[in-house]
C-alpha positions as CSV (number, residue, x, y, z in Angstrom):
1,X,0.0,0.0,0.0
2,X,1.3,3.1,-0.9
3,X,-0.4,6.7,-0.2
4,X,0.8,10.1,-2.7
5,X,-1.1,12.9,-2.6
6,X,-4.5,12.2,-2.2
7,X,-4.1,9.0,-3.8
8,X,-4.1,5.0,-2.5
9,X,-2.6,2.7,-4.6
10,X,-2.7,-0.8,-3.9
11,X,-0.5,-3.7,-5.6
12,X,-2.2,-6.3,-6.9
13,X,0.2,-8.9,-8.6
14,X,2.9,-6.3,-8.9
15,X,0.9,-3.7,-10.8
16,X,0.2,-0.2,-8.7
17,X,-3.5,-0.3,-9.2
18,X,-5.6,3.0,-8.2
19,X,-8.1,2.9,-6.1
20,X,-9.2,6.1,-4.7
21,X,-8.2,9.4,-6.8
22,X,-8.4,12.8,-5.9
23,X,-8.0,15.8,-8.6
24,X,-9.2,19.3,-8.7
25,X,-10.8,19.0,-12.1
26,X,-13.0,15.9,-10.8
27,X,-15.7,17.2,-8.0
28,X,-13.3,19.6,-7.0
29,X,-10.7,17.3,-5.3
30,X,-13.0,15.2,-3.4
31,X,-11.7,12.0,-2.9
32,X,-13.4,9.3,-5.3
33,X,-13.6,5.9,-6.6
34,X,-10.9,5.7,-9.6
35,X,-12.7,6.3,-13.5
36,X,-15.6,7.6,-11.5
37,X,-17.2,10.3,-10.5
38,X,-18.7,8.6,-6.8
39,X,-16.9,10.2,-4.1
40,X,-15.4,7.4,-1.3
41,X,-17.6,9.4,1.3
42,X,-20.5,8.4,-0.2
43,X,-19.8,4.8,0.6
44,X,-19.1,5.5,3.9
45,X,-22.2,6.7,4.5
46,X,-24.5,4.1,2.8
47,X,-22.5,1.6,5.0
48,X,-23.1,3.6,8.2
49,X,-26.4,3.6,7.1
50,X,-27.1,0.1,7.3
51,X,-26.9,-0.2,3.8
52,X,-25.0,-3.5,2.2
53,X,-22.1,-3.2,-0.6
54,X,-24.3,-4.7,-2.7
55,X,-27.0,-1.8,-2.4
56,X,-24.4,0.4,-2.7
57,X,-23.1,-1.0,-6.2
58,X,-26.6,-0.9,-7.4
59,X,-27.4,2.7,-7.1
60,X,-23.6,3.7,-8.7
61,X,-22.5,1.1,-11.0
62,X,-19.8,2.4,-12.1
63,X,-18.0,1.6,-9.2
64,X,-17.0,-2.4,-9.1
65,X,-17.0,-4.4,-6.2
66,X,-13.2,-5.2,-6.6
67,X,-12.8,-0.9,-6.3
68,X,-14.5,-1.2,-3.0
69,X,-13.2,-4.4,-1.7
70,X,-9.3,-2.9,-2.2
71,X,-10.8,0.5,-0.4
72,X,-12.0,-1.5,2.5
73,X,-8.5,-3.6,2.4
74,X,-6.7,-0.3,2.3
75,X,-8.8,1.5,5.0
76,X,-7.7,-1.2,7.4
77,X,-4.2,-1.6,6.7
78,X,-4.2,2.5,7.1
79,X,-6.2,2.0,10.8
80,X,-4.0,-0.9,11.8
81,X,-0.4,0.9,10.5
82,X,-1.8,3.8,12.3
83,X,-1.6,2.3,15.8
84,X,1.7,0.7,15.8
């Protein structure tokens, strides 16, 4: 896992893969879902919600399930680095 500048990569068979980006010219820097224009927050808050990946996926397909699977991965390992 590697964080620069508003952005998480994570390595997936040794290929940096995006996962969240963050760029003025896309919703004014908010931090989103890579090749879309869903912002990471708004997953947060479906899941805090109650609501299920799954529902989530449904109303913004353009985000995969892989996308949100690394983000969860990568939210963890940040949490857990954070704390040692």
């Amino acid at each position: 896992m590697k964080v620069v500048t508003g952005v998480i990569f994570s390595y997936h068979k040794g290929m940096a893969n995006r996962v969240i980006t963050a760029s003025p010219d896309i919703l004014g820097g908010t931090a989103v879902f890579a090749g879309t224009r869903v912002p990471v927050q708004t997953f947060i808050e479906y899941i805090k919600a109650g609501e299920s990946i799954e529902e989530f996926l449904e109303g913004f397909p353009s985000v995969k399930k892989d996308q949100v699977l690394a983000f969860l991965d990568e939210a963890k390992d940040l949490v857990i680095a954070s704390v040692h």
